[in-house]
C-alpha positions in Angstrom: 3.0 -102.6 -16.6 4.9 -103.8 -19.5 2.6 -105.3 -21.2 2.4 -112.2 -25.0 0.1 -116.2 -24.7 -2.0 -117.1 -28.0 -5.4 -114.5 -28.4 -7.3 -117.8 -27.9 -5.2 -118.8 -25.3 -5.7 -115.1 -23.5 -8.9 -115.5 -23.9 -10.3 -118.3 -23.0 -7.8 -118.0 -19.6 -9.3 -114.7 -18.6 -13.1 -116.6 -19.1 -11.6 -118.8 -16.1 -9.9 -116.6 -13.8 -12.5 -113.8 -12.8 -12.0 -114.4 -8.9 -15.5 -115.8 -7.7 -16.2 -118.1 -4.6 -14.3 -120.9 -3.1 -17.5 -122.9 -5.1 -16.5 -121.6 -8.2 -13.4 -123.8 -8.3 -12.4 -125.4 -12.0 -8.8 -126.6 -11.3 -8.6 -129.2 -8.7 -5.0 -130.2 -6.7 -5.8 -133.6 -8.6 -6.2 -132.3 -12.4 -3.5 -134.7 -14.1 -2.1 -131.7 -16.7 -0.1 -130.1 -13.6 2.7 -130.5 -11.4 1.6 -128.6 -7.8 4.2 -129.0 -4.7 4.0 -127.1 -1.1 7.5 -125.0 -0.8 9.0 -122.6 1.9 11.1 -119.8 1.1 13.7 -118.7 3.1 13.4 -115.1 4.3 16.4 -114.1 6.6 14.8 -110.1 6.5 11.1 -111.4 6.6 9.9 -113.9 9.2 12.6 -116.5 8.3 10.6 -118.5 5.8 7.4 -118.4 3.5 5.3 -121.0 2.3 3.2 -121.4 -0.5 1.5 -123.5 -3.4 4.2 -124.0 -6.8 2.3 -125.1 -9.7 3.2 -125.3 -13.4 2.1 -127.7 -16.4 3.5 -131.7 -17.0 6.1 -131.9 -19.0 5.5 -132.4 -22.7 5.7 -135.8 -23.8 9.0 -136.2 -25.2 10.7 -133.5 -23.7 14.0 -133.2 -23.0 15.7 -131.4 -20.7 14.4 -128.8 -18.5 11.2 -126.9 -19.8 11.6 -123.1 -18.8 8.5 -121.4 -17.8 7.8 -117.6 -17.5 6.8 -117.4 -13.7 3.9 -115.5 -11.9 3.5 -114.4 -8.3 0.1 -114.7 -7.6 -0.5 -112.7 -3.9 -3.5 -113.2 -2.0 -6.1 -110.8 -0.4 -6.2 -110.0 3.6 -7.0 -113.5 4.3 -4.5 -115.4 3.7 -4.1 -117.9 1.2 -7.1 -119.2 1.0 -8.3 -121.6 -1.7 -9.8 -119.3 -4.3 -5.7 -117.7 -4.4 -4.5 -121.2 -5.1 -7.2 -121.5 -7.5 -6.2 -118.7 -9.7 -2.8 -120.4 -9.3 -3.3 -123.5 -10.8 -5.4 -121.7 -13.3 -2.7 -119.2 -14.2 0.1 -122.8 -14.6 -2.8 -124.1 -17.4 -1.6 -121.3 -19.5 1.8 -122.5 -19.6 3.5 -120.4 -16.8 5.2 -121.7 -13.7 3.3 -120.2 -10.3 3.8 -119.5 -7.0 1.2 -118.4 -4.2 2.5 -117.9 -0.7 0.8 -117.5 2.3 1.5 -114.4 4.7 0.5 -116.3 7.7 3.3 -118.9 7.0 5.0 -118.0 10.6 1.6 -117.8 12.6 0.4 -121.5 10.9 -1.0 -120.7 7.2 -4.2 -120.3 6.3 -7.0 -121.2 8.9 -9.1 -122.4 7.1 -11.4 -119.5 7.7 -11.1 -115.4 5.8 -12.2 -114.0 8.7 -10.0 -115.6 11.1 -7.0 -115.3 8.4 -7.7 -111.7 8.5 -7.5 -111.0 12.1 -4.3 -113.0 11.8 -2.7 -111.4 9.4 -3.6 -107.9 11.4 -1.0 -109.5 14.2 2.5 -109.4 11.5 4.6 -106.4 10.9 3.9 -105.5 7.0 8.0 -104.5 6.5 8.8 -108.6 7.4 5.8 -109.5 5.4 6.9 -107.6 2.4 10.6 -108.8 2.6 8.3 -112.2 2.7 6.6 -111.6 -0.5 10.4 -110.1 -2.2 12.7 -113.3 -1.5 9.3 -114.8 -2.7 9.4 -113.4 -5.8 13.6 -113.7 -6.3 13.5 -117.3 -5.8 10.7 -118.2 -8.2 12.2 -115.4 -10.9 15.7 -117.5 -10.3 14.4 -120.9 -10.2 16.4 -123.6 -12.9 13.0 -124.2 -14.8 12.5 -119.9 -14.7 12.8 -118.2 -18.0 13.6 -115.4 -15.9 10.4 -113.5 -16.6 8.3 -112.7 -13.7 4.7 -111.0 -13.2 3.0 -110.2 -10.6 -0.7 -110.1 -9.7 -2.3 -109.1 -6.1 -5.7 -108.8 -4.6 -6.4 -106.3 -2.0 -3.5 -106.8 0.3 -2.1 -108.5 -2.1 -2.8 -105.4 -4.6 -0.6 -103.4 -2.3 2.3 -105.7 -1.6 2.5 -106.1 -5.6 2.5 -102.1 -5.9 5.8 -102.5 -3.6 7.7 -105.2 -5.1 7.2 -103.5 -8.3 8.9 -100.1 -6.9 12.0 -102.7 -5.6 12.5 -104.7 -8.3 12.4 -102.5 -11.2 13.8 -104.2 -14.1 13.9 -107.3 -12.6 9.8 -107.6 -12.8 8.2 -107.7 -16.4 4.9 -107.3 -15.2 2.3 -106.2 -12.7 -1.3 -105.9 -11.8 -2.6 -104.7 -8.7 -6.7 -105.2 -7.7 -7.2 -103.2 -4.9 -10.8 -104.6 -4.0 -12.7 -107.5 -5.6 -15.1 -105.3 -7.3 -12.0 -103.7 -9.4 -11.0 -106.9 -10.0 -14.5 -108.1 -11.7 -14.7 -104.9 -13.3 -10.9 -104.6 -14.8 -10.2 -108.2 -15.4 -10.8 -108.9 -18.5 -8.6 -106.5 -20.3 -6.1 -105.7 -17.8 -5.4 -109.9 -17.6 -4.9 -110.2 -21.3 -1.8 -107.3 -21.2 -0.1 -108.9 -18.2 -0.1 -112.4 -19.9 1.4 -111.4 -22.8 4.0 -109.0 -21.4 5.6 -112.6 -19.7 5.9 -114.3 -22.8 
């Protein structure tokens, strides 16, 4: 991981983002400081199109022109994306990046609502589409207009895995990456491996 966001900024970001319960929610889809839209991502080589949650931060007041943003792929765990992933999201867009989350389960409905049912689901898709899924996901966000072109990205679990293999495709083309494998290395790694990858974007 190459591996910039003020100290304070750093730290006060990895104070929110430890993932928790779906209770343990700070960022509503209502908090007025962000801009959150549902998009779908083609994916000729995947299952033909991948939704997710975009999020980044309002404009400034006075701002002209398009603000660039680094950009984050944020991938979720074996459930799908469930609302803790979009969470983390929207927390992730407080710190000045742009955001993306898809969802695996785009082509079998999204999330259901439920981890265990979004797990037996996501048992059903081939992992090659699924990956190619995840890669157009991460091409279009690193090549949207309001992209600086910088792109991390951060998995749990599944999502650990599937960063490990966009990170062996991309190359150069990704700045950053962090992979949790389980939740409990996440809670135990977080706080400094966070800090690196937020400052590698910037």
């Amino acid at each position: 991981m190459k591996v910039a966001v003020s100290a304070a900024a750093g730290s006060a970001l990895v104070d929110q983002l430890t993932p928790r319960s779906v209770a343990a929610q700070q960022v509503p889809l209502t908090d007025s400081r962000l801009m959150h839209q549902r998009e779908t991502v083609p994916s000729p080589a995947g299952y033909g199109g991948i939704g997710g949650l975009l999020v980044h931060p309002r404009p400034r007041a006075g701002a002209v022109g398009i603000e660039r943003l680094p950009a984050i792929l944020v991938i979720h765990e074996h459930s799908g994306l469930n609302p803790q992933i979009e969470n983390i999201a929207r927390r992730l867009a407080l710190a000045s990046f742009m955001t993306f989350a898809p969802d695996a389960l785009t082509s079998l409905g999204g999330y259901p609502g439920n981890d265990e049912k979004g797990a037996a689901l996501l048992m059903k898709l081939d992992r090659g589409k699924v990956a190619e899924d995840f890669r157009a996901a991460a091409l279009w966000l690193k090549n949207r207009p309001n992209s600086t072109g910088r792109l991390g990205v951060i998995g749990f679990g599944f999502g650990g895995d599937i960063a490990k293999g966009l990170a062996a495709r991309m190359g150069a083309d990704l700045q950053a990456m962090v992979s949790f494998d389980d939740r409990a290395a996440a809670e135990a790694a977080w706080d400094r491996t966070v800090r690196g990858f937020i400052a590698s974007l910037t």
